[in-house]
PDB file with SEQRES, HELIX, SHEET and CRYST1 records, atoms N, CA, C and O in Angstrom:
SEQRES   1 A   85  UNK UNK UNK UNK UNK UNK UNK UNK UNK UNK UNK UNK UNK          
SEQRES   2 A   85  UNK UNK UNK UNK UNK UNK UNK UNK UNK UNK UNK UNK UNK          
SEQRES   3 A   85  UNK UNK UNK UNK UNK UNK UNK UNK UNK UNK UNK UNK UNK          
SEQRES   4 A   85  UNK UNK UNK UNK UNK UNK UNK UNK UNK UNK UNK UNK UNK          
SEQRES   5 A   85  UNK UNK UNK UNK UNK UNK UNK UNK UNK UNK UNK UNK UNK          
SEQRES   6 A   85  UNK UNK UNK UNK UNK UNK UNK UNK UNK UNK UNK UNK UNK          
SEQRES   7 A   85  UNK UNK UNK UNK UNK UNK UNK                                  
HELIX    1 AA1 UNK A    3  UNK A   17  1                                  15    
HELIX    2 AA2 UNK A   40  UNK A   54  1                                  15    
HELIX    3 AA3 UNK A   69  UNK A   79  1                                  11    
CRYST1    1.000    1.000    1.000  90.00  90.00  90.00 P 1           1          
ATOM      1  N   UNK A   1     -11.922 -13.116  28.907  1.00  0.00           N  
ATOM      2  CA  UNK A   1     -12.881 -12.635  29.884  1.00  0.00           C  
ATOM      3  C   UNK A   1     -13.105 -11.135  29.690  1.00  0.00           C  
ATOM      4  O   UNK A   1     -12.057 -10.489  29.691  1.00  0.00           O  
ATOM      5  N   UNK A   2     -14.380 -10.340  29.502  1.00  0.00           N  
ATOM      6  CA  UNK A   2     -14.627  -9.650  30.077  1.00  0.00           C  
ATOM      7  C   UNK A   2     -14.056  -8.846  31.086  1.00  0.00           C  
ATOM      8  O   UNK A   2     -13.251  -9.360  31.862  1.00  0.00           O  
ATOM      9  N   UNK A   3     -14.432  -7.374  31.204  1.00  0.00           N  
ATOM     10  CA  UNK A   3     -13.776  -6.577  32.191  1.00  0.00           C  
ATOM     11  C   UNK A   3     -15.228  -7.279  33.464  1.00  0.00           C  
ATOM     12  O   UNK A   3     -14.899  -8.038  34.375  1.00  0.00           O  
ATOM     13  N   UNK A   4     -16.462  -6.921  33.301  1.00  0.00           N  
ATOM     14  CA  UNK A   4     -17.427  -7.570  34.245  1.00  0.00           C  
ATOM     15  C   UNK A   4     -17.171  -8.500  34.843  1.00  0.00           C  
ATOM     16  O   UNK A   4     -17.265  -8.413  36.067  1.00  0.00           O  
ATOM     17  N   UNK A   5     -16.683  -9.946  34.159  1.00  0.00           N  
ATOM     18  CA  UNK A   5     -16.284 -11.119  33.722  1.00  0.00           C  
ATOM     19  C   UNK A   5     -14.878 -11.304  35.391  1.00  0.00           C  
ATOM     20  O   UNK A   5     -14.852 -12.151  36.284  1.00  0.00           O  
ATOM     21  N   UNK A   6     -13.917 -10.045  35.122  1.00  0.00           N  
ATOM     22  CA  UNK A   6     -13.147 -10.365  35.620  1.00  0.00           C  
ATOM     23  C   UNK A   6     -13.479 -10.186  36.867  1.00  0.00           C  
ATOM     24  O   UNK A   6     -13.494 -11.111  37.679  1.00  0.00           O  
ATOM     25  N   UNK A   7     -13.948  -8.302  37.304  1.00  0.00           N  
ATOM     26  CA  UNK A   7     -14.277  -8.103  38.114  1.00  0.00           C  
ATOM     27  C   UNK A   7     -15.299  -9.073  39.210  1.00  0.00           C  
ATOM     28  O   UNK A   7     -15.041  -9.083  40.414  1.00  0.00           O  
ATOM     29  N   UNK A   8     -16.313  -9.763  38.717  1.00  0.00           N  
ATOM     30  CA  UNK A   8     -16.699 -11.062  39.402  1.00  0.00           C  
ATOM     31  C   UNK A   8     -15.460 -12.094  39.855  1.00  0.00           C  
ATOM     32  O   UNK A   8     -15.403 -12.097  41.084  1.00  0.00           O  
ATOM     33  N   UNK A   9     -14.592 -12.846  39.344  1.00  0.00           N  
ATOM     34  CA  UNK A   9     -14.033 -13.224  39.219  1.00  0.00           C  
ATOM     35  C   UNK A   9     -13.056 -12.634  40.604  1.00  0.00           C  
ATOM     36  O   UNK A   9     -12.733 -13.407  41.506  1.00  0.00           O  
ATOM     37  N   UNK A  10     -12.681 -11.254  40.606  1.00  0.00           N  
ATOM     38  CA  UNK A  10     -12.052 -10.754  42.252  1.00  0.00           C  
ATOM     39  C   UNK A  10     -12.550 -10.656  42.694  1.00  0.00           C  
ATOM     40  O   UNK A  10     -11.952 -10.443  43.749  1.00  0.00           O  
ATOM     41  N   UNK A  11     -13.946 -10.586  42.951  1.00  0.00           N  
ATOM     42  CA  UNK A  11     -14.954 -10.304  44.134  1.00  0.00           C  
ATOM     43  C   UNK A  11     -15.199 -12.245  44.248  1.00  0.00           C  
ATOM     44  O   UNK A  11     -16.019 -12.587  45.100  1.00  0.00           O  
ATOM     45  N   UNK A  12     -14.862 -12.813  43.842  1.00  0.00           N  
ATOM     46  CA  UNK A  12     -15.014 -14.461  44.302  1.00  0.00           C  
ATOM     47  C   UNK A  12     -13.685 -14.528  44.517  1.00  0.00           C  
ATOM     48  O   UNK A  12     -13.983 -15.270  45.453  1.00  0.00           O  
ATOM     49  N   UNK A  13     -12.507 -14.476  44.564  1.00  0.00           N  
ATOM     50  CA  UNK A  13     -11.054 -14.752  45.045  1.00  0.00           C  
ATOM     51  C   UNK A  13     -11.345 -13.748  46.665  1.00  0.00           C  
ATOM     52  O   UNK A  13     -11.567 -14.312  47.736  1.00  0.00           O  
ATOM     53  N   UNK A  14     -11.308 -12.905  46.576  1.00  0.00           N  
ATOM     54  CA  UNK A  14     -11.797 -11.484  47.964  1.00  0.00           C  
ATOM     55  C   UNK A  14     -12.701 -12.275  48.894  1.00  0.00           C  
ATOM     56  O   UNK A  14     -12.715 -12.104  50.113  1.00  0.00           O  
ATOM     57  N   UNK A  15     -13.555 -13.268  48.156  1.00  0.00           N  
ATOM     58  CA  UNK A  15     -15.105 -13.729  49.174  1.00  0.00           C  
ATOM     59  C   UNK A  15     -14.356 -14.922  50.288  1.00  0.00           C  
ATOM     60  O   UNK A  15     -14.592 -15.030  51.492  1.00  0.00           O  
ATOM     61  N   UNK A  16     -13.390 -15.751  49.448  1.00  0.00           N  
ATOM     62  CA  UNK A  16     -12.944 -17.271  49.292  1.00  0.00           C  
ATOM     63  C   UNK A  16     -11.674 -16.759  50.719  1.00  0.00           C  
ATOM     64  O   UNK A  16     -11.456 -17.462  51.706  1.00  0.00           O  
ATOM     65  N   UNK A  17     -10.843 -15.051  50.364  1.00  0.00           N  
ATOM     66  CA  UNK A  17      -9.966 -14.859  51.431  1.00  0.00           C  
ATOM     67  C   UNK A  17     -10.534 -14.284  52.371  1.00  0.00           C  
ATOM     68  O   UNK A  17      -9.933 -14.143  53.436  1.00  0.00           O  
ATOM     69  N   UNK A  18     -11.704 -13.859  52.219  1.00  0.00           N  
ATOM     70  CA  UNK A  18     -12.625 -13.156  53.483  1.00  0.00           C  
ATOM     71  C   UNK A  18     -13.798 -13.514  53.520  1.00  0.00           C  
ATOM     72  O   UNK A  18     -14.407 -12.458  53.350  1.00  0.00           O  
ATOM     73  N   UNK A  19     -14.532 -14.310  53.630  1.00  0.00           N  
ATOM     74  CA  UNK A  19     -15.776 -14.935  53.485  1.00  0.00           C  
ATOM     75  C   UNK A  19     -16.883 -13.244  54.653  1.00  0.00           C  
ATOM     76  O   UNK A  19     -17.906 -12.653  54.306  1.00  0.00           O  
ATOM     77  N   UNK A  20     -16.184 -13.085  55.717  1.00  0.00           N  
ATOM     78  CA  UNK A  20     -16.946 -12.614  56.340  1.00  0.00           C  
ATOM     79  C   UNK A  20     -17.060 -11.142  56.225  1.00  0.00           C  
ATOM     80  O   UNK A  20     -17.739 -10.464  56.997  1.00  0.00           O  
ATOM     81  N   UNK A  21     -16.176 -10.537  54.953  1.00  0.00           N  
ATOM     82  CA  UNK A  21     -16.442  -8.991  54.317  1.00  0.00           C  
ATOM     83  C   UNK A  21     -17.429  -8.938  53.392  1.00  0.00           C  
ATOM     84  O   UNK A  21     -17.682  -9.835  52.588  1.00  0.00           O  
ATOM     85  N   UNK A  22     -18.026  -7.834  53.499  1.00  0.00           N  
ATOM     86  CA  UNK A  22     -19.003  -6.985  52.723  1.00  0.00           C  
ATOM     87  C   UNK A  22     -18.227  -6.198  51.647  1.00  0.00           C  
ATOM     88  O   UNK A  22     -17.501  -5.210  51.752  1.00  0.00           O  
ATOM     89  N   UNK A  23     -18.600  -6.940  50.571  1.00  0.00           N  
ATOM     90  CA  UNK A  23     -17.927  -6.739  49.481  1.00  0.00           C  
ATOM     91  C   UNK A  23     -19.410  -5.925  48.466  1.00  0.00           C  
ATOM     92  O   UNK A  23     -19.358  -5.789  47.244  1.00  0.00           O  
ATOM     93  N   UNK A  24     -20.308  -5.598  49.111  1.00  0.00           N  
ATOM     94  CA  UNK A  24     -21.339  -5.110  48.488  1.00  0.00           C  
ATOM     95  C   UNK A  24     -20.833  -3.564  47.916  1.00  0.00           C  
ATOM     96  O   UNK A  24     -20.796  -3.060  46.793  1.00  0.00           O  
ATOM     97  N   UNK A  25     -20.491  -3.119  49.198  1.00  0.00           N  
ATOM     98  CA  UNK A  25     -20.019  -1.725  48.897  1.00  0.00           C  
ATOM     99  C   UNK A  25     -18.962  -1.318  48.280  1.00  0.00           C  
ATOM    100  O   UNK A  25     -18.791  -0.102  48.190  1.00  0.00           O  
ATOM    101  N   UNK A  26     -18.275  -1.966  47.873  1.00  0.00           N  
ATOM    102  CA  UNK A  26     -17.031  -1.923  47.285  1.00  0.00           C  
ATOM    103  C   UNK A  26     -16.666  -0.482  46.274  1.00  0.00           C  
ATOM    104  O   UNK A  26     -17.221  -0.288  45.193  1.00  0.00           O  
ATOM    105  N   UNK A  27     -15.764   0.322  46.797  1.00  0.00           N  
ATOM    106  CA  UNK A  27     -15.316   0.785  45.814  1.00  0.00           C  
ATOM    107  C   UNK A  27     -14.400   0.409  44.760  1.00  0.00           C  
ATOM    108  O   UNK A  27     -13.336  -0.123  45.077  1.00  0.00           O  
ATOM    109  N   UNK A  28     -14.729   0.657  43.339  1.00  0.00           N  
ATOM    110  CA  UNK A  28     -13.545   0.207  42.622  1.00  0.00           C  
ATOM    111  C   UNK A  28     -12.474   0.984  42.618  1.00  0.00           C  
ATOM    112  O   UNK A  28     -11.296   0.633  42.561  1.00  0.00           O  
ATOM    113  N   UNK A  29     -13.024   2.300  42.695  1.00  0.00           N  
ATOM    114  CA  UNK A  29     -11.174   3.147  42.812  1.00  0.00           C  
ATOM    115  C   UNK A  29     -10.953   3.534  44.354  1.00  0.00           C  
ATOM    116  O   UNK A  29     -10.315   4.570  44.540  1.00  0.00           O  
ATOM    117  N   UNK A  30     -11.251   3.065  45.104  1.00  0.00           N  
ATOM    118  CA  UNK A  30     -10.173   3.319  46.463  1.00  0.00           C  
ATOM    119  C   UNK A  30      -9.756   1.876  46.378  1.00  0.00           C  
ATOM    120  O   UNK A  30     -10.214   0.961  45.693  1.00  0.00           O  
ATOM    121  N   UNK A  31      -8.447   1.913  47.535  1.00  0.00           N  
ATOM    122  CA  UNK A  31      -7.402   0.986  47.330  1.00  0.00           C  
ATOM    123  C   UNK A  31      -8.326   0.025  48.076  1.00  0.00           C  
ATOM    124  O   UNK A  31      -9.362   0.397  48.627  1.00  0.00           O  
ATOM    125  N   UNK A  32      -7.865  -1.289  48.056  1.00  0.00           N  
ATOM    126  CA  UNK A  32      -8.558  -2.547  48.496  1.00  0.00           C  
ATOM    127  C   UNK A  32      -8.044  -2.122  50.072  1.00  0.00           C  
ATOM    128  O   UNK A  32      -8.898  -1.950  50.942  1.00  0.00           O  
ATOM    129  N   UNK A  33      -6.871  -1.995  50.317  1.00  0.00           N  
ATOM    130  CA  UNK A  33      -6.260  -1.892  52.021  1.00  0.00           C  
ATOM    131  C   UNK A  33      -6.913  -0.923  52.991  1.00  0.00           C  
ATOM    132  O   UNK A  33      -6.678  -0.835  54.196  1.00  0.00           O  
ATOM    133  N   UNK A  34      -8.038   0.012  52.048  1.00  0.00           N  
ATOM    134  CA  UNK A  34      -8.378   1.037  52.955  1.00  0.00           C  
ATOM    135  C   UNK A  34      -9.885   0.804  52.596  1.00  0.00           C  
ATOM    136  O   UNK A  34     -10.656   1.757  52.707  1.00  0.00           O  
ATOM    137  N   UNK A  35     -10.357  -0.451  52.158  1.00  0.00           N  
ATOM    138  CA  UNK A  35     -11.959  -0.577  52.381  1.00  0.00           C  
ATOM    139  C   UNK A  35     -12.046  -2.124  52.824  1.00  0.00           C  
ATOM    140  O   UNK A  35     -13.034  -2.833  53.015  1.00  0.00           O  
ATOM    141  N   UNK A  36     -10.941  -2.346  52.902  1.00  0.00           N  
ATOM    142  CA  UNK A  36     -10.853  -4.376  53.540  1.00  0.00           C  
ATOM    143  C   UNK A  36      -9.931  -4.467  54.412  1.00  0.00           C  
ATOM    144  O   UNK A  36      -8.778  -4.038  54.388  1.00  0.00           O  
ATOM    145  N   UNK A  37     -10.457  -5.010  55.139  1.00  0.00           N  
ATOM    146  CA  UNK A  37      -9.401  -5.920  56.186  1.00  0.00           C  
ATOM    147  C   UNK A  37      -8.422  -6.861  55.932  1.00  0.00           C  
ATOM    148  O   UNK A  37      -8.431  -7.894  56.601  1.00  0.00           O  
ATOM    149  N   UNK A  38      -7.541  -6.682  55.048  1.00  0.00           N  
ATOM    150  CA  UNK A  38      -6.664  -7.551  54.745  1.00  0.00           C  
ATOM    151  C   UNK A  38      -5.182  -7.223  54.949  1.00  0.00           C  
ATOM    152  O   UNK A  38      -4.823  -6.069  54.710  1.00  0.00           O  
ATOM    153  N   UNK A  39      -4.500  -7.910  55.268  1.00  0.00           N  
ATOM    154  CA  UNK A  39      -2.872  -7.596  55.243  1.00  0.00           C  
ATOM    155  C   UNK A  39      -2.107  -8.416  54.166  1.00  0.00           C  
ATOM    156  O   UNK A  39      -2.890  -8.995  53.413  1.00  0.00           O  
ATOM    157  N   UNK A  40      -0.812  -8.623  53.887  1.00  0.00           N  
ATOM    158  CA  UNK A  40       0.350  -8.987  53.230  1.00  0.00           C  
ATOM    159  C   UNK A  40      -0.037 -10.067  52.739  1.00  0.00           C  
ATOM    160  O   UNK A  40      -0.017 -10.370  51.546  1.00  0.00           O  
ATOM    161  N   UNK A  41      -0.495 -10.849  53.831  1.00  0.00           N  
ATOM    162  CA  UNK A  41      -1.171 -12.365  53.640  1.00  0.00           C  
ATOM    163  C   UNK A  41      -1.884 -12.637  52.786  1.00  0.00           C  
ATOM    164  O   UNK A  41      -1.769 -13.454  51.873  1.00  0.00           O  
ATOM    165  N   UNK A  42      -2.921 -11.730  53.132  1.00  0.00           N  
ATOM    166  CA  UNK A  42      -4.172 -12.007  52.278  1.00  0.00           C  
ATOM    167  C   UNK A  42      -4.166 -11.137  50.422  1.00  0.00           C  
ATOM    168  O   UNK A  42      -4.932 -11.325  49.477  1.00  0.00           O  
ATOM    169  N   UNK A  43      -3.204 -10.397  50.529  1.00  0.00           N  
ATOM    170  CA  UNK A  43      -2.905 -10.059  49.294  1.00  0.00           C  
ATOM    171  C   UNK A  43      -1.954 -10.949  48.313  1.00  0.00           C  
ATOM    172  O   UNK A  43      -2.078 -11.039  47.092  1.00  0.00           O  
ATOM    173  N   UNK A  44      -1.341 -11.349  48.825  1.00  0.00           N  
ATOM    174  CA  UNK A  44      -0.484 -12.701  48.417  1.00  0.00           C  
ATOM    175  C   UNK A  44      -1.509 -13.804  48.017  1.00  0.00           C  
ATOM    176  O   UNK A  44      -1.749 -14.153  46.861  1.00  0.00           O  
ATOM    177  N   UNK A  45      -1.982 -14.216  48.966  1.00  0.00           N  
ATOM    178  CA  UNK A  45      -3.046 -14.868  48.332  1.00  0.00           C  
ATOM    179  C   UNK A  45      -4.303 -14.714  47.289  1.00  0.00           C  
ATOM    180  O   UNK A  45      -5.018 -15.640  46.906  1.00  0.00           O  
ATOM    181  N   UNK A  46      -4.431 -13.023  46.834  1.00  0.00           N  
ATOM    182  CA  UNK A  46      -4.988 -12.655  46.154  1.00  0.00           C  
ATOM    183  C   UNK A  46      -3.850 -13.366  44.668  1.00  0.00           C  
ATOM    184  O   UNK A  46      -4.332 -14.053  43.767  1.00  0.00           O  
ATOM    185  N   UNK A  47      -2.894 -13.125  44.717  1.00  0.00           N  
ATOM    186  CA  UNK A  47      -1.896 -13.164  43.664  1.00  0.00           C  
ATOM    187  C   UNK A  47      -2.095 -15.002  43.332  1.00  0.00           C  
ATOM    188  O   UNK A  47      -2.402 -15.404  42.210  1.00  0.00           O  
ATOM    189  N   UNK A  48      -1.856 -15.952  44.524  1.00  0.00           N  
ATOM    190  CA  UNK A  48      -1.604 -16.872  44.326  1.00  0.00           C  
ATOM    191  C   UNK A  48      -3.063 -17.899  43.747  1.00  0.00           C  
ATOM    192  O   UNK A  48      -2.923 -18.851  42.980  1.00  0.00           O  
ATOM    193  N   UNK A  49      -4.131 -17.539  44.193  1.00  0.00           N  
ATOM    194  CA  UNK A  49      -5.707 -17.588  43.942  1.00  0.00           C  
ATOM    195  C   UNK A  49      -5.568 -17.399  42.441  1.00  0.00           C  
ATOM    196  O   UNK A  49      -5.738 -18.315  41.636  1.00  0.00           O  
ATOM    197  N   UNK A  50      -5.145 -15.745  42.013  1.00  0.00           N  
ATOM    198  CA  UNK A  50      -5.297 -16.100  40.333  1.00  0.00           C  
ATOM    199  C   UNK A  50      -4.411 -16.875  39.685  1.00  0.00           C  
ATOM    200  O   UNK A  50      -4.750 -17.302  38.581  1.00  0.00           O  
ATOM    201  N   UNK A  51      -3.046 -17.237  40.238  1.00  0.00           N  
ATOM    202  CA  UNK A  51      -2.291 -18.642  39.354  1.00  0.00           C  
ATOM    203  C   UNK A  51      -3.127 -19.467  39.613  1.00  0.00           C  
ATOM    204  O   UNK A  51      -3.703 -19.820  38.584  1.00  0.00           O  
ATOM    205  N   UNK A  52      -3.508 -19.991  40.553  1.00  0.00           N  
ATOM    206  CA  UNK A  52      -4.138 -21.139  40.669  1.00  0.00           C  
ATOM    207  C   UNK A  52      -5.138 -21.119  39.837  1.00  0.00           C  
ATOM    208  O   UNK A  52      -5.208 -21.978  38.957  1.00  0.00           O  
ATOM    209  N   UNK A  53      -5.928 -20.303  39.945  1.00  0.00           N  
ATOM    210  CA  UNK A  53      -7.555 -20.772  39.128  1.00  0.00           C  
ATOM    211  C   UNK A  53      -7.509 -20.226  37.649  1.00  0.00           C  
ATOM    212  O   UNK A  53      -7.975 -20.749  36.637  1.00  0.00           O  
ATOM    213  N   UNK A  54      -6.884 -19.138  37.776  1.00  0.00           N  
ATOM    214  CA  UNK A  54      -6.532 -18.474  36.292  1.00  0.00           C  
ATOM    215  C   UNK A  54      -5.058 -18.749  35.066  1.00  0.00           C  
ATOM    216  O   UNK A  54      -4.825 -18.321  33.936  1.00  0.00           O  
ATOM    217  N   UNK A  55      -4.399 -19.577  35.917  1.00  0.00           N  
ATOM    218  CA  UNK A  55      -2.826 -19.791  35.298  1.00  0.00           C  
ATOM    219  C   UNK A  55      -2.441 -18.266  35.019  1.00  0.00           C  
ATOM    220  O   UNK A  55      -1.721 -17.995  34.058  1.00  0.00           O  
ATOM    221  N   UNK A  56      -2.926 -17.284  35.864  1.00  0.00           N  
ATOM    222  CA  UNK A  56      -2.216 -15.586  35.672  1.00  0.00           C  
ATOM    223  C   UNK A  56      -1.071 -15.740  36.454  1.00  0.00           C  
ATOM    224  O   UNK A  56      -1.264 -16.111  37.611  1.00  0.00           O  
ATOM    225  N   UNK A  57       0.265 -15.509  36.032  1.00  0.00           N  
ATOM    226  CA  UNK A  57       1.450 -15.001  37.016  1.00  0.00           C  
ATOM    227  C   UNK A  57       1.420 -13.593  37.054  1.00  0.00           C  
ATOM    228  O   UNK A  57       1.039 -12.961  36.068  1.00  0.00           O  
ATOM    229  N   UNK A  58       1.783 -13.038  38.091  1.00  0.00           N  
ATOM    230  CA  UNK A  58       1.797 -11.714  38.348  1.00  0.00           C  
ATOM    231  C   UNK A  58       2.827 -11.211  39.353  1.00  0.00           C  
ATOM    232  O   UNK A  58       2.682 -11.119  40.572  1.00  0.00           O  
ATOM    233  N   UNK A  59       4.037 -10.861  38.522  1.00  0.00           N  
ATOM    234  CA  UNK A  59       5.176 -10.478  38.932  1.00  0.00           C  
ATOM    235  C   UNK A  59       5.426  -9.739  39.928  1.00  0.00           C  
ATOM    236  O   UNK A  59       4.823  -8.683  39.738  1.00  0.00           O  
ATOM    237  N   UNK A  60       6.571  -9.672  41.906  1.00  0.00           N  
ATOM    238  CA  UNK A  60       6.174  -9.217  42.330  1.00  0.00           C  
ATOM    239  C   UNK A  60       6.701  -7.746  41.670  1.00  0.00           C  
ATOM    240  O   UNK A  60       6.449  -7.019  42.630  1.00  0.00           O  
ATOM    241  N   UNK A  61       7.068  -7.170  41.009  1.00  0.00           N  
ATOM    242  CA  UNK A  61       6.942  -5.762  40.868  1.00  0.00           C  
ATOM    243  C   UNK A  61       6.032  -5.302  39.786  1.00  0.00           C  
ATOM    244  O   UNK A  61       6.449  -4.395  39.066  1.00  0.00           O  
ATOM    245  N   UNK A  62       5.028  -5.721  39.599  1.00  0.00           N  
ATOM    246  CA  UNK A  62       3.449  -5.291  38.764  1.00  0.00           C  
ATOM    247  C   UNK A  62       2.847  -5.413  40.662  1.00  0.00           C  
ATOM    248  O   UNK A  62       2.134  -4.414  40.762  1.00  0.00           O  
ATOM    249  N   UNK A  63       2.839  -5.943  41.685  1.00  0.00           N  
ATOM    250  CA  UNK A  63       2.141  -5.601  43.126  1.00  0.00           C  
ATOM    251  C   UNK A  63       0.706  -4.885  42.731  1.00  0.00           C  
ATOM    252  O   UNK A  63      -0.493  -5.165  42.735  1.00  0.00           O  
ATOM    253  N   UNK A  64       1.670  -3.670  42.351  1.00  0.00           N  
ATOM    254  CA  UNK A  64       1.166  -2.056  43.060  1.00  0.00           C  
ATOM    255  C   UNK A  64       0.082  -2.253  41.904  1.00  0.00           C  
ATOM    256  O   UNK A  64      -0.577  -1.231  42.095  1.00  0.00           O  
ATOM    257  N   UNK A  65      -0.697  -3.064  40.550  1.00  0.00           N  
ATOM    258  CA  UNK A  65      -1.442  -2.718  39.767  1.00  0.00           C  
ATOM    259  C   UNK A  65      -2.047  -3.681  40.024  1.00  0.00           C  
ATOM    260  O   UNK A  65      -2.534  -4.356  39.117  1.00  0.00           O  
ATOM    261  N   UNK A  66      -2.189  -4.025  41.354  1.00  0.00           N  
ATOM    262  CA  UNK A  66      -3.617  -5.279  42.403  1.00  0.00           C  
ATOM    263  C   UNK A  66      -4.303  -4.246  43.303  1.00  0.00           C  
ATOM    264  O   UNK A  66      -5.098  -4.633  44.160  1.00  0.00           O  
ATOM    265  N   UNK A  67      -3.899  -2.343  43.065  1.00  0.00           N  
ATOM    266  CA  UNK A  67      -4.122  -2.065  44.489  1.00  0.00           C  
ATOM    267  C   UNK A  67      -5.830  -1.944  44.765  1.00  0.00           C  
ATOM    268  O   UNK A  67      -6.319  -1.895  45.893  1.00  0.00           O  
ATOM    269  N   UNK A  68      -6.527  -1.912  43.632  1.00  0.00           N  
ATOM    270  CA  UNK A  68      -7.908  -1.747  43.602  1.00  0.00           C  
ATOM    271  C   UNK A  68      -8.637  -2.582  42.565  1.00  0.00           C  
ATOM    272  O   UNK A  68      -8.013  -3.536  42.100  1.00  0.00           O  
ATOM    273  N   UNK A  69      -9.506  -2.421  42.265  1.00  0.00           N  
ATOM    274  CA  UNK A  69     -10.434  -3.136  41.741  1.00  0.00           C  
ATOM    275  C   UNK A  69     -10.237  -2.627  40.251  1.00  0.00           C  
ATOM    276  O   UNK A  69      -9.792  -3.233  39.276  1.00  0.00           O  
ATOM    277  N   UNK A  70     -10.683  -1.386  40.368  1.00  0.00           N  
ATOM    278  CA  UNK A  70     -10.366  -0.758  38.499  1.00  0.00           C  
ATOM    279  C   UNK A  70      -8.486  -1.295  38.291  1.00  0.00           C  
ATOM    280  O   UNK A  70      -8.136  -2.183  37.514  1.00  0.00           O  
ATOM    281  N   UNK A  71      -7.791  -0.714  38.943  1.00  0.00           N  
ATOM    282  CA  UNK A  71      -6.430  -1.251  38.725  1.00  0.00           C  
ATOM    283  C   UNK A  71      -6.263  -2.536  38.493  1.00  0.00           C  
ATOM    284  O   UNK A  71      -5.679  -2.868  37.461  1.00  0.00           O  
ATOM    285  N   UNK A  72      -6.718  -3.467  39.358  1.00  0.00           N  
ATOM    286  CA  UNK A  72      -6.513  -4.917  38.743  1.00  0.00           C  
ATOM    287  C   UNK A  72      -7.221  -5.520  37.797  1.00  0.00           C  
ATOM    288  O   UNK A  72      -6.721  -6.432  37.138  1.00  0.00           O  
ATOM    289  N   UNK A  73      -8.737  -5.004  37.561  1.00  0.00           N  
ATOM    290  CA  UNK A  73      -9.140  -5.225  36.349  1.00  0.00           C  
ATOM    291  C   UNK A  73      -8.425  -4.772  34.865  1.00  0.00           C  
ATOM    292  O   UNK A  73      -8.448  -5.416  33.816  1.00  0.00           O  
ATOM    293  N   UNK A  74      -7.969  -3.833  35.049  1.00  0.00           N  
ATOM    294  CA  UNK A  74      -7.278  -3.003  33.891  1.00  0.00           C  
ATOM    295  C   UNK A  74      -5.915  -3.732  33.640  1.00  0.00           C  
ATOM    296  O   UNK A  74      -5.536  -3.892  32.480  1.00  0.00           O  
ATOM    297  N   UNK A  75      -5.071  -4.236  34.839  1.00  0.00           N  
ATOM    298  CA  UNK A  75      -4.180  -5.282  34.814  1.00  0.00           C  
ATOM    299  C   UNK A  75      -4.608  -6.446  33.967  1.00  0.00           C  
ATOM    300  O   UNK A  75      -4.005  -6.802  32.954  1.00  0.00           O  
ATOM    301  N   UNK A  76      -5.650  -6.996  34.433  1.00  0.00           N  
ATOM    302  CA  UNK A  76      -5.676  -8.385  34.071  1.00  0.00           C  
ATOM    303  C   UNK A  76      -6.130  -8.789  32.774  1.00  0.00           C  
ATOM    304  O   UNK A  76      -5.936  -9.767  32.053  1.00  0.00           O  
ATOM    305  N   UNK A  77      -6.842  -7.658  32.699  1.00  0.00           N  
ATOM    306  CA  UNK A  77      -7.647  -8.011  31.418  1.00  0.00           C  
ATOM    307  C   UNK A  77      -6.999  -8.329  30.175  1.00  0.00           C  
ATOM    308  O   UNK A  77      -7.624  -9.133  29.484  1.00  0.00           O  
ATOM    309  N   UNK A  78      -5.486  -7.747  29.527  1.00  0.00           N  
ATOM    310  CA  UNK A  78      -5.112  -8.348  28.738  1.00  0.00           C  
ATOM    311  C   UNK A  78      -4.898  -9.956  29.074  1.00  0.00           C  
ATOM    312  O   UNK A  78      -5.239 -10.901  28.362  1.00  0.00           O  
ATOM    313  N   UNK A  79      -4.261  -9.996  30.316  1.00  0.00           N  
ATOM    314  CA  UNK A  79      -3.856 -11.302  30.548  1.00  0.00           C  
ATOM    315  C   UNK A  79      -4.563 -12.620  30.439  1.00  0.00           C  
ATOM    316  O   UNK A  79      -4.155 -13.781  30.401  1.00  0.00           O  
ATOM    317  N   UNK A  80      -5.908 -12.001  30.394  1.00  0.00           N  
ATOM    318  CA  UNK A  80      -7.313 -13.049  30.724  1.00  0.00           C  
ATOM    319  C   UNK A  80      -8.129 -13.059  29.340  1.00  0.00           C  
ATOM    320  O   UNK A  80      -9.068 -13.757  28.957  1.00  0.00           O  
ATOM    321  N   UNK A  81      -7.579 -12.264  28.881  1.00  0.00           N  
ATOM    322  CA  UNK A  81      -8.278 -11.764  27.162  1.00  0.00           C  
ATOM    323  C   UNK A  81      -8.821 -13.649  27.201  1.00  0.00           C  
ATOM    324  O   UNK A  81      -9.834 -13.944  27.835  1.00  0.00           O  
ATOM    325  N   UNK A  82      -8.070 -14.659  26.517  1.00  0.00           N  
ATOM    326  CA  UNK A  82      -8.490 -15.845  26.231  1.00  0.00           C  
ATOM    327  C   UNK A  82      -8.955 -16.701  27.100  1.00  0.00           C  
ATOM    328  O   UNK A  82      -8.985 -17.876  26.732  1.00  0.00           O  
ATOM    329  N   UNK A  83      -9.367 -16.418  28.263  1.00  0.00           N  
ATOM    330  CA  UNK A  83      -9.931 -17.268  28.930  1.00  0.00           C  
ATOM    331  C   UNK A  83     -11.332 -17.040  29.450  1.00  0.00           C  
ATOM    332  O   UNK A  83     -11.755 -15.980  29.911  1.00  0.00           O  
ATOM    333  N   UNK A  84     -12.074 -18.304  29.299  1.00  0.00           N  
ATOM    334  CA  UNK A  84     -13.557 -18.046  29.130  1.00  0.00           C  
ATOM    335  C   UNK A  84     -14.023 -18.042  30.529  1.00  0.00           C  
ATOM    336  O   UNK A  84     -13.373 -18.847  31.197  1.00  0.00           O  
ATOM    337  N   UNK A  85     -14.603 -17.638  30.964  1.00  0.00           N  
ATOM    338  CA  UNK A  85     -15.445 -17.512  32.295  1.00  0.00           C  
ATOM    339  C   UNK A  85     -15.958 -18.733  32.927  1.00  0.00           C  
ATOM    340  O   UNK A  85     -16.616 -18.662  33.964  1.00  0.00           O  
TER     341      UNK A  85                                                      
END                                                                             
């Protein structure tokens, strides 16, 4: 995948745990916790969303490189290198 590729890809996991956020405005470099309404929960489920749909594990001490959008893209992208969109 794509860095684009992926970034779609969290803005549809983000939609699926918050259907009712505005994800239009999104910054990619401020942290997700200080432009979304989400807590512990819903970040966990960010984690568990990409095993599920992506077979990505993501260890809990890599956390802190989910905290934004550029950060988790930059995370994932090796991980997702072979998988097609």
């Amino acid at each position: 995948m794509t860095p684009a590729e992926i970034r779609d890809a969290v803005l549809a996991i983000l939609n699926t745990i918050n259907p009712d956020e505005d994800l239009s405005s999104l910054d990619d470099e401020k942290e997700f916790r200080d432009q979304l309404e989400m807590d512990s929960m819903d970040f966990l489920d960010i984690v568990m969303e990409l095993r599920k749909r992506y077979r990505v594990q993501v260890p809990e001490e890599d956390y802190e490189n989910l905290v934004s959008m550029n950060k988790t893209v930059a995370y994932l992208e090796p991980k997702m290198k072979e998988i097609s969109a």
